[in-house]
N, C-alpha and C positions, 0 to 999 in steps of 0.2 A: 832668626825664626819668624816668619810668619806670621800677625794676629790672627789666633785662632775668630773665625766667623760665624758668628750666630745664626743657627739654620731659619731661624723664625722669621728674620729680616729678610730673608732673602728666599724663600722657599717658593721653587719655579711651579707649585699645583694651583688656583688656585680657585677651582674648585672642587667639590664631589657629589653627585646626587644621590640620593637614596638607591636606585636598582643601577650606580655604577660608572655613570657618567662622568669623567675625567676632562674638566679643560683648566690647559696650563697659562700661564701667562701671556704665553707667547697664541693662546689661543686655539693650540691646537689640540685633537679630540681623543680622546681613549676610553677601552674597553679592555680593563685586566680579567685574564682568565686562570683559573689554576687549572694543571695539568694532571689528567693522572696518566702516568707512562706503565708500558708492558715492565714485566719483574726481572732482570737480571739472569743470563747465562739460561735460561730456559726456552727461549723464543725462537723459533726455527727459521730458516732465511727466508723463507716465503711470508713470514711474518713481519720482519725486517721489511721485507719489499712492501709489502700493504701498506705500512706506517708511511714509508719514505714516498710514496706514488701519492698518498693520501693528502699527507704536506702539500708536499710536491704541487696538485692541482688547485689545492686551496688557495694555497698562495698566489697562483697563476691565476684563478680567479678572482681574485682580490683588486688584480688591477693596477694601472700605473698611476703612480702618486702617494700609494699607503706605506707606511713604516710599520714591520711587526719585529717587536722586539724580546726575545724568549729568554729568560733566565731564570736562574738554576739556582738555587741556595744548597751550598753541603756545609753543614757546620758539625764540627764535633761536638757530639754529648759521652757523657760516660752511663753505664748501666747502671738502675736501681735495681737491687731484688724485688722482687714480688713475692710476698708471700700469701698472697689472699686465696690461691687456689691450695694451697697446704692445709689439709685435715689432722688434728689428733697433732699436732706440734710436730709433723715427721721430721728427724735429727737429718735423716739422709737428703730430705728434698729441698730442706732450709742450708745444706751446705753446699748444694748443688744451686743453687741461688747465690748465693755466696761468692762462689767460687768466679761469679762474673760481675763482682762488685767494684764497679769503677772502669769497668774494661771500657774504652774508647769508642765508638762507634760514628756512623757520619749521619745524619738525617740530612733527608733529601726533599727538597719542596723545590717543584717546578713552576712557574708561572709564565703567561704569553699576552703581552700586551699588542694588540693592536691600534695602531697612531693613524690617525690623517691630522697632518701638518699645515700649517694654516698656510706657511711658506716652504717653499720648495725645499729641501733641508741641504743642496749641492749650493747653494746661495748663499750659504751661514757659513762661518767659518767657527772654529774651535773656541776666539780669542770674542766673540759675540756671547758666549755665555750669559744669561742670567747666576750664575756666578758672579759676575763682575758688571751683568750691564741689564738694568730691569726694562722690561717692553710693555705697552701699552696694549689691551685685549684689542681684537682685530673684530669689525663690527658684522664680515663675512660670516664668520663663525657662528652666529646665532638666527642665519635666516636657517624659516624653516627646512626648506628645499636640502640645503649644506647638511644638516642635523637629522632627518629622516633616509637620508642619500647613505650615511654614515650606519646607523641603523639595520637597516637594510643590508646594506656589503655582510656586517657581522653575525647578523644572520645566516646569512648563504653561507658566510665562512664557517662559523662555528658545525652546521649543519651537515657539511661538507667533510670537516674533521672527523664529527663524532660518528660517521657513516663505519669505519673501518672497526671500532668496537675494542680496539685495541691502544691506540694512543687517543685518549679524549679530553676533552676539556669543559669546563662547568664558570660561568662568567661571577666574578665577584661583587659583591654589594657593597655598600659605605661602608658598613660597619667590618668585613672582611678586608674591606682596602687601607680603614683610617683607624679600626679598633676602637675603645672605647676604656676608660679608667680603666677598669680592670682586665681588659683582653687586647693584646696587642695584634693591630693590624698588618696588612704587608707594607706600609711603609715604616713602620715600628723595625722588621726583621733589619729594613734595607739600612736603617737609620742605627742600627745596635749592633747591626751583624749577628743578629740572635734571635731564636724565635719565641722568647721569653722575659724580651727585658723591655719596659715601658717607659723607660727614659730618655729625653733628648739630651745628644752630645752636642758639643762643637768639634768641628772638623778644621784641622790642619795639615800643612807639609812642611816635610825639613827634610833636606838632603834625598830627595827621591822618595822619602818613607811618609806616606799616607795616615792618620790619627783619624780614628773617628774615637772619641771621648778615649780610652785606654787599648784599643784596638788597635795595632799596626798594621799597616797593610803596605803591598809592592801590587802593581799591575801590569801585566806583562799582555804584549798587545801582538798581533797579530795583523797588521794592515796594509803592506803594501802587494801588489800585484804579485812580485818575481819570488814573496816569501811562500808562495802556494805551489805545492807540487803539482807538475803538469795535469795526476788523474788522480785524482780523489777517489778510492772504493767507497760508497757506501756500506758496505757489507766485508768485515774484516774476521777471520779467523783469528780468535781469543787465544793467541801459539800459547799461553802455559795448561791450556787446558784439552789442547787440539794433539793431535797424532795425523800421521799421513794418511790413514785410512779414515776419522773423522775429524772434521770440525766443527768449535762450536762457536755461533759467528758471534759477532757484536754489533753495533754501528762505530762509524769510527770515531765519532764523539765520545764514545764512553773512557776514551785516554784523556778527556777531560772534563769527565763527569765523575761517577760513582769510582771509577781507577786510579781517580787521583786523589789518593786517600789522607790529605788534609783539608783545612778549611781551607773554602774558597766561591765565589760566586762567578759563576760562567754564564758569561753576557754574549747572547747571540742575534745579532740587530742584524736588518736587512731592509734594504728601501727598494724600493721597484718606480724606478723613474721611466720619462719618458721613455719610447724604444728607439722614435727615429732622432730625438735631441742625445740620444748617448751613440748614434751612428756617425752622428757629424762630428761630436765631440772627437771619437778615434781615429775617424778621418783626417780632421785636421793633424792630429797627434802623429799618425803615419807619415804624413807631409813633412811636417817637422823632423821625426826620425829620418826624412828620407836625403832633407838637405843635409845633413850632418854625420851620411852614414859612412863618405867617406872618408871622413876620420876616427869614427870609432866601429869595431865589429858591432859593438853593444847596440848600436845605434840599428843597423841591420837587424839583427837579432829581435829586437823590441817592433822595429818594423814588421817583420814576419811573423810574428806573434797577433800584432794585433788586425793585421790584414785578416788572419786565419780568423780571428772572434768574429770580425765584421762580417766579414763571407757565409760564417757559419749561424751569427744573429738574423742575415737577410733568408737564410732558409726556417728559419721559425725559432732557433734556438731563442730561451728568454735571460735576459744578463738582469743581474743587478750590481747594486753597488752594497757592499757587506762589509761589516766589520764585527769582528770578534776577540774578547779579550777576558783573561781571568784574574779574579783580584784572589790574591791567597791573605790571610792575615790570621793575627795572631796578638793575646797578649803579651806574652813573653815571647822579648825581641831575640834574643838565643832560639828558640824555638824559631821565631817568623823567616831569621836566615836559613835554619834548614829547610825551612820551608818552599823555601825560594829558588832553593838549590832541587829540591824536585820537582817541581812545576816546569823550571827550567828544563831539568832532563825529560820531562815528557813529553814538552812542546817538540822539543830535537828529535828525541825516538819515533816522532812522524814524517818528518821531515821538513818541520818551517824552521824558520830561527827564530829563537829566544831573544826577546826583546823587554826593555823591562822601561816603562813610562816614567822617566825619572823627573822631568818636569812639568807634564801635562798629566799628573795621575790625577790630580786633582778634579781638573776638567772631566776627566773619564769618569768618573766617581758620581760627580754631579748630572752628565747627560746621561748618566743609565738610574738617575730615581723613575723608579715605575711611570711609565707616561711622558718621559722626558726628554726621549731619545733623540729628537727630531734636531735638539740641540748639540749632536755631536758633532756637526760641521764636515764640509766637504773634507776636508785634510786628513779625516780619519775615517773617511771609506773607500775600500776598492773597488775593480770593476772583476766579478767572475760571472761566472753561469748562476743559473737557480739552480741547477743539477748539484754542482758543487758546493753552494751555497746551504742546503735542506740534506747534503752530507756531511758536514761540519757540526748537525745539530745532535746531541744528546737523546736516545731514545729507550731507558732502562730506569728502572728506582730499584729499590731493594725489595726483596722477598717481602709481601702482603699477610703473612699469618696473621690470623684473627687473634684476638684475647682468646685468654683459658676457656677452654670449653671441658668439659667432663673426658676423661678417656684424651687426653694428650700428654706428650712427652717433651719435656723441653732438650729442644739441639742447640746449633748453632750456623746461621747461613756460612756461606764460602770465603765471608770477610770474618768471622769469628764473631759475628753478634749472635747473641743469644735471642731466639727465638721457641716458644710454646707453637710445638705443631698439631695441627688435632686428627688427627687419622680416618677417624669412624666415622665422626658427624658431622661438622661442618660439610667433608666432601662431597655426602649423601643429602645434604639440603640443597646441594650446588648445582645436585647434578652433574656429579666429576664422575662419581660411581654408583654404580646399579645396588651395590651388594658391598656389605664388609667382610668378605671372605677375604684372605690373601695368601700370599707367596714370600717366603724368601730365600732367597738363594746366597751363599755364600762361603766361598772356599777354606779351607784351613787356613788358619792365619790371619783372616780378612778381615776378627772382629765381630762374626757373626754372632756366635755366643755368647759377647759382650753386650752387645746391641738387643738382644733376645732377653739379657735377665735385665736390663736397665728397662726395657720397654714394660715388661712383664712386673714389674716393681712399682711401675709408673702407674697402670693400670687396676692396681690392687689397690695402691692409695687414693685413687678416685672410686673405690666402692664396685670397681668391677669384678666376677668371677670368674677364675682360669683354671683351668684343666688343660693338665698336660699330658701326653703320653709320649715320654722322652725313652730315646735311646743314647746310650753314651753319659749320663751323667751330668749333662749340660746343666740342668739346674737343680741337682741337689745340694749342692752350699746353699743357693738363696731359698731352696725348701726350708734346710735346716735352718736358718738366720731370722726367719720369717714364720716361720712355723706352720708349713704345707700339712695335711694329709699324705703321707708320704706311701703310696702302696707297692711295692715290687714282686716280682717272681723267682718263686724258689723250688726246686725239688719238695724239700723241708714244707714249704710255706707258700704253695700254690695261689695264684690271685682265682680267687673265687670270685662268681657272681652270677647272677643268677635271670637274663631278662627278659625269661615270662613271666615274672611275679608284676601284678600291675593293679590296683585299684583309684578307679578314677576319682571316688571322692577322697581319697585321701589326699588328693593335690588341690582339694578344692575348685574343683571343677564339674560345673554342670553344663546340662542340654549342649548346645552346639559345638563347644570346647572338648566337652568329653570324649562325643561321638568324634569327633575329628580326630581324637588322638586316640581312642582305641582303632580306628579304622590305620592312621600312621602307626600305631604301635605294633601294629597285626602285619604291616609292610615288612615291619624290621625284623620279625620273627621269621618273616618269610625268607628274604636276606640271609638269614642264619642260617636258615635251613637249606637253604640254595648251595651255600661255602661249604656245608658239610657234607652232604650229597653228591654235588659235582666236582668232578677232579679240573684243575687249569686248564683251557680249553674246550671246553665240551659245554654244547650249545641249550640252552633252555629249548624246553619245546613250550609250546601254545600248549596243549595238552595237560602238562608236569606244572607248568604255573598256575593252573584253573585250578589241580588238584590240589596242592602245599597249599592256598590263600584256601581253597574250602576246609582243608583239614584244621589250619589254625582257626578259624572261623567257629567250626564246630567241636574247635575243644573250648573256646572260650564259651560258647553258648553252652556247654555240657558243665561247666564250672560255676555258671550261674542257677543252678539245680542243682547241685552238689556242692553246696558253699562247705563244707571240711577239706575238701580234698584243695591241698594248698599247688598254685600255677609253680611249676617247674620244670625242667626238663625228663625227669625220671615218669612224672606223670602226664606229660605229654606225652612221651613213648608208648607207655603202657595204652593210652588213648587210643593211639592209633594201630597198636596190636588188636587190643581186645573191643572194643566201641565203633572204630571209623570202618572198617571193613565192609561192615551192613551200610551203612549210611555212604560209603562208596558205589556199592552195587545199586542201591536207590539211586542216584544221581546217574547211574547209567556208565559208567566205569567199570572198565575192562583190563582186571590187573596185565594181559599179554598185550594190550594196546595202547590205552591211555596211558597206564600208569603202572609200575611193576612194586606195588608195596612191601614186596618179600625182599626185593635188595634194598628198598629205601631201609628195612630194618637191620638188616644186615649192615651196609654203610656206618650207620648211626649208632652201633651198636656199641663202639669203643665211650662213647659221651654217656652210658648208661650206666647206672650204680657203683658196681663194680670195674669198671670197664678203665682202660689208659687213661682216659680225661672225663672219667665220671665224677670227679670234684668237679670239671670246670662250668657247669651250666645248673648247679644245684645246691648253690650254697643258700644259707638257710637263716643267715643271721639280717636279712634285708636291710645293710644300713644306707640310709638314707644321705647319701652326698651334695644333695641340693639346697643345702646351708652352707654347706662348705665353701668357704671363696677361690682356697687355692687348694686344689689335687693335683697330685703329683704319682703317674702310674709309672714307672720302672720298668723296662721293657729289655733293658740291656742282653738278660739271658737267654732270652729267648728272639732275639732279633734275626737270627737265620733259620727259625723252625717252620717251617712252610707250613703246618695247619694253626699252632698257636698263636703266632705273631696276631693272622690275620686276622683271625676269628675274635681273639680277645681285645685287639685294636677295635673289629667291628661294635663289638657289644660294649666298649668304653665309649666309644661314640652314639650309642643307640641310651646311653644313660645320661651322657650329655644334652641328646635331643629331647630325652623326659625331662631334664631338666631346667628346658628352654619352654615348656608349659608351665612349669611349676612354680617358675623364678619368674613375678615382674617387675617390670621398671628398674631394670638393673641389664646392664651388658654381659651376657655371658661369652666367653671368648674360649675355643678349643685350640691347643697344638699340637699339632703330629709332628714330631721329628721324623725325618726320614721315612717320612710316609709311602715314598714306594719300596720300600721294603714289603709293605702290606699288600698294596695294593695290586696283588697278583693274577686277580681277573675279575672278569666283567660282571660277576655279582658282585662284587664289592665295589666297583665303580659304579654301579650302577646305584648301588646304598649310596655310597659321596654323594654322588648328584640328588638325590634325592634329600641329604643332608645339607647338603649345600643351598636346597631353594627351603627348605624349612627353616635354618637360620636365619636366610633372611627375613621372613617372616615375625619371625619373634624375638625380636631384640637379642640377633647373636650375630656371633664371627665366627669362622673355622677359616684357621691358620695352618700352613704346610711347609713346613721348614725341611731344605736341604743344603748338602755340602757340594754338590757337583752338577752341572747343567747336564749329564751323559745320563744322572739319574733318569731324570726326565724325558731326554730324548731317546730311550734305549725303549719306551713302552708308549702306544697310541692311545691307548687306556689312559695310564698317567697322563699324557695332557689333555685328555679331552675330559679327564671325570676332575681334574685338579686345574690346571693352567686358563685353560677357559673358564672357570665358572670363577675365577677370583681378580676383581676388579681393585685389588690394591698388592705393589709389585713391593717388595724390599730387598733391593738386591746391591750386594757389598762389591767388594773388587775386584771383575772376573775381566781384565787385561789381557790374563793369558787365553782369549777367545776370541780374542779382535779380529782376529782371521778370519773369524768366524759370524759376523758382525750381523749377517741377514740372515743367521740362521736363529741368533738370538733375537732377531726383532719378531721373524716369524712366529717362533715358540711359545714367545710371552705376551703377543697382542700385542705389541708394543709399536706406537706410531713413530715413521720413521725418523721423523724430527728430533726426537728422546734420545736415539742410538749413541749419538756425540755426547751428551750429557751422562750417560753411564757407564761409557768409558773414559770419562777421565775424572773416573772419584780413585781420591790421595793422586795425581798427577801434578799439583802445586800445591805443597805443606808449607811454605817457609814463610811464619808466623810467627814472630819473636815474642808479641804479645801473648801466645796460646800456650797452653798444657798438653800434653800428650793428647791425640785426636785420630779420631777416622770416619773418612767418611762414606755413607751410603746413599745413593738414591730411592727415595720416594717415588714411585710412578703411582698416578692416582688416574684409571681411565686413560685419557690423552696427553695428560700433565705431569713433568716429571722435573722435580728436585733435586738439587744434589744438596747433605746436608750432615754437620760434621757430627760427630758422637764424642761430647766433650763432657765428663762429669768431674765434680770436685773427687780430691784424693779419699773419701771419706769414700764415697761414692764407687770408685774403682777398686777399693778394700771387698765392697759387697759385690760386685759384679766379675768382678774375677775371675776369671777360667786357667788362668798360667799356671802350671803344677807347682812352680818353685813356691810361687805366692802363696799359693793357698795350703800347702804344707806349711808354711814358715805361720800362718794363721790358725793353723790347726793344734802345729805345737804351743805357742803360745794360750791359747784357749784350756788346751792339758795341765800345762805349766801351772797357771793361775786359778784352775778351773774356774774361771768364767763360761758365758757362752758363745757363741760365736760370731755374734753380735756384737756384744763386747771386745772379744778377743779383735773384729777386723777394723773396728774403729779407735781400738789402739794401738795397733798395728799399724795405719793409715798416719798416726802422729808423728811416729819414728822416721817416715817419708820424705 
């Protein structure tokens, strides 16, 4: 073995300036920059293209003589819980935390050093290391001219980069390059293989295997010509997430970046040497091949190859000399060889061959410390294109979610790390979306009402208020578990309500506030009155709307002179029997023209005292729901009654809206299951929309949950009062529509880029590390996520829709009488 070598003695930096300035030993100049790359599996190939052209010119403007050298740190970490966004000790949210304690994950720090070389670096050979042989500073290096010349390039460079807005970079200082006592630098990460440990190792080799202090490592290298496939794609289709009808691309570095899910750091160096000293160089090489080719094809072969570069460099093509290599390592040497063994298979599954640096790892090791690369020597670079060269590079990190914000749900990205998403607000300070209305869509089966009471759960523990008007029973477990207001309809036990009753100071509201919402309050009556009046189809007139808004108008003004007579519908009616008629005829109203008041009476007449549904608009007991966090309306019975559904959907949303003045600094959030059941014509769209810009307004959401995309497409109505006014998309597994693929982008506003990403949520589950999972897309605006639905078992007790399950939780609740609370989280132990 080896004596291990003391980095101190021999350490090839040597020095650093305060804003950044690198010169090595050897003299020559650096400027490290950290990267920040586009997010993984969401960036559309025209995106892809931006990055890659982006490079691509930089580089080419960069010039012949400069070295940039780009690496990549992946290191695994394991997950901490967080419990700081947890209120009130919640049992379910702390075992959902839990549930990802210690899980694996890779963090990803990208960096891009740019080198000018004091000497040529095809002049150096391997075995010239400062490893093994220290150089005297070059006195070149410190004229001005050399040092502002350098300056200057990295300017334009950086400048050039950060244009495209999508791969950027931000240049590093001392203190981010060399750290300080307590905060480790980026030579700390390079030096520990960690982005948290502030100790210097010594570095050794034995037997091909690499030691940086307890650290093993193998370096598998990638350098000669013939190992490079003829045509490099830049832009590769992600095949476990892709179908024939979409793809969703990558670059093709990411099979060894973010894909190559061990530790590892991927070193991507590149020199751009002269153009007409690398023509002569192939030239003569050709010559060579040419005497010799009569004895071997290969010889030929190689000949013909590089005729073609030459030919094709004198038309403008730009060549460099690259080399690329990833070091995998690991404390545990059992570990480090499976590690090895995959790395290996990834390099193959592109097509170079796997090569592993068994005596020069060392070398490799030392000429990639940040700033150092100029010392890898000719022997370990090729000659390709820049094209190919700037497609070999890495262009992805992992999903960006922000820390805990208020109103988020913790998932899990597509690698199974656990991530806090936030829905509402962060996307609305971003300008992803206008509005937190949303959509989700999701078939039987999919998950959907899994996803809906885990969200819905989520949202309560951060102090938000939900109202639901469910059909099917979706969430009455977590009503009951949680303790909803739970209201339903019955023959027996009609839902009553009543929403003329309104006084503005009881909401605490005065002068500008007031008048705004009795004037929106007098809208929604109108709405009402419109649904009850007009049968499906039949047009409002100009005429019919002046007259409803004057009558509501002047039953409220007739009400504030007559403070006994209590607002409801029994005394609206009578108002407009006995009171509006005169006050009609004044306004110049012609019941055989404007308006025929003898059938509006008639119409209306079933909603009066006695009448079919004269409970439903006259109840009496005004209880106030705008404390309430969570209501829960029951709708199930009456889900095919073409005037109840509607009507009582409309007026539970018109109590919601009062309750969007009444309720501040808190998020109120409505859901409609199966909203187009309701929404059966254009007064009632015509209220949505009208709901829908009022939420926005006042710190709400109005959510529209369905099970079938034919819902939506079977009504114009329905998208245009629902699908267009909601700027956040939740939509689960719908595969079986891929056929269908532009019909769905159309529908949902959805930018065509997205389309690939939504179809292929659950198309690659096989996660040995994960619990039972599924997953959904997040469309936010023009940005769309794919992202898993992963909760601890505790967690999946509560949120539960499977009949078996929640029978076998019911009887046990019976059994013991506990509640149900109790009963599903121990229920959840037996698991």
């Amino acid at each position: 073995m080896k004596k291990p070598k003391n980095i101190a003695d021999i350490f090839p930096i040597l020095s650093i300036e305060e804003q950044g300035l690198m010169v090595t030993r050897n003299a020559d100049l650096c400027f490290a920059y950290a990267i920040e790359y586009p997010e993984v599996f969401i960036q559309s190939e025209a995106n892809y293209h931006t990055c890659l052209d982006t490079v691509h010119g930089a580089l080419k403007n960069l010039g012949e003589g400069y070295l940039v050298h780009k690496q990549d740190f992946f290191i695994e970490d394991k997950y901490t819980p967080d419990f700081s966004y947890i209120q009130n000790n919640d049992f379910v949210l702390k075992q959902n935390e839990l549930n990802f304690k210690d899980r694996p994950f890779l963090n990803h720090r990208g960096f891009l050093y740019v080198i000018l070389p004091n000497e040529d670096p095809l002049k150096r050979t391997s075995t010239n290391s400062s490893l093994f042989k220290r150089f005297s500073r070059s006195k070149e290096a410190t004229k001005p001219k050399t040092l502002s010349g350098f300056i200057e390039k990295n300017k334009s460079f950086a400048s050039t980069i950060n244009q495209s807005k999508l791969f950027r970079i931000r240049r590093l200082n001392r203190l981010e390059i060399a750290g300080d006592k307590q905060v480790p630098g980026l030579l700390d990460n390079y030096f520990t293989l960690a982005f948290d440990d502030k100790n210097l190792y010594d570095i050794s080799s034995e037997n091909g295997v690499f030691r940086v202090g307890n650290q093993a490592s193998y370096t598998f290298v990638i350098n000669e010509l013939d190992q490079y496939p003829q045509e490099l794609p830049p832009i590769v289709s992600f095949k476990d997430y892709s179908t024939d009808r979409t793809k969703v691309p990558a670059s093709y570095g990411l099979n060894f970046g973010l894909n190559l899910r061990v530790n590892h750091v991927y070193n991507q160096i590149l020199y751009i040497p002269s153009q007409q000293n690398l023509v002569t160089q192939l030239t003569g090489e050709v010559r060579r091949h040419f005497s010799f080719s009569a004895w071997s094809r290969d010889n030929t072969f190689s000949m013909e190859q590089k005729t073609a570069f030459i030919d094709s460099m004198k038309d403008g093509m730009q060549a460099v000399k690259g080399h690329f290599n990833i070091q995998t390592f690991h404390t545990d040497r059992e570990e480090l060889e499976e590690q090895k063994d995959v790395v290996s298979a990834a390099i193959q599954s592109t097509g170079f061959i796997s090569k592993v640096a068994t005596t020069f790892g060392e070398q490799l090791f030392w000429s990639c410390i940040p700033g150092n690369a100029a010392e890898l020597g000719y022997d370990n670079f090729s000659t390709l294109t820049l094209d190919n060269a700037v497609s070999l590079f890495n262009y992805e990190t992992n999903y960006k979610d922000v820390p805990w914000q208020n109103a988020g749900i913790l998932l899990t990205d597509r690698f199974g790390s656990p991530r806090i998403v936030d829905v509402f607000f962060n996307p609305l300070k971003e300008n992803l979306i206008s509005n937190r209305n949303f959509t989700v869509i999701g078939p039987s089966g999919s998950g959907k009402s899994f996803t809906m009471n885990n969200l819905v759960y989520y949202l309560l523990s951060s102090k938000a208020h939900v109202t639901i008007v469910d059909i099917g029973h979706s969430y009455k477990r977590l009503g009951e578990i949680i303790g909803a207001r739970y209201i339903t309809h019955s023959d027996e036990a009609p839902i009553r309500l009543n929403p003329f009753y309104f006084k503005a100071d009881e909401y605490g509201l005065k002068g500008q506030n007031a008048n705004e919402l009795k004037e929106e309050f007098k809208q929604v009556i109108c709405q009402i009155l419109f649904l009850l009046f007009k049968k499906e189809g039949d047009k409002i007139t100009k005429s019919e709307e002046v007259t409803i808004f004057h009558m509501v108008t002047e039953y409220y003004n007739y009400l504030d002179t007559h403070k006994k007579i209590r607002p409801c519908f029994d005394t609206f009616y009578e108002f407009t029997k006995d009171v509006y008629p005169d006050k009609f005829r004044k306004m110049g109203g012609r019941a055989e023209r404007e308006f025929d008041l003898e059938k509006f009476y008639f119409v209306l007449s079933p909603f009066y005292k006695d009448g079919q549904y004269g409970y439903l608009l006259n109840a009496t007991d005004d209880v106030d729901l705008s404390e309430e966090p969570f209501v829960i309306y029951e709708l199930d019975n009456i889900k095919d009654h073409p005037i109840l559904l509607p009507v009582i959907t409309l007026m539970i949303t018109n109590t919601y809206v009062t309750k969007l003045f009444n309720l501040s600094g808190v998020l109120k959030i409505l859901i409609i299951e199966e909203a187009w059941r309701a929404v059966s014509s254009e007064f009632f769209a015509t209220f949505l929309l009208w709901a829908f810009k009022t939420a926005r307004k006042h710190f709400g959401s109005i959510g529209v949950v369905t099970q079938e995309i034919e819902d939506l497409l079977k009504s114009e109505i329905i998208k245009d009062a629902i699908v267009q006014n909601t700027d956040i998309k939740i939509i689960m597994d719908i595969r079986k529509y891929l056929q269908q693929a532009e019909e769905v982008l159309r529908l949902f506003k959805i930018n065509s880029a997205n389309v690939p990403q939504i179809f292929s949520i659950n198309r690659s589950m096989q996660n040995s590390n994960r619990g039972p999972y599924k997953e959904m897309a997040l469309v936010l605006g023009d940005v769309c996520k794919v992202y898993g639905v992963e909760v601890s078992k505790y967690g999946a007790a509560i949120f539960t829709t499977e009949p078996s399950e929640v029978v076998q939780i019911k009887q046990l609740a019976a059994k013991k009488g506990i509640s149900q609370m109790q009963a599903a989280l121990e229920w959840a132990d037996t698991r």
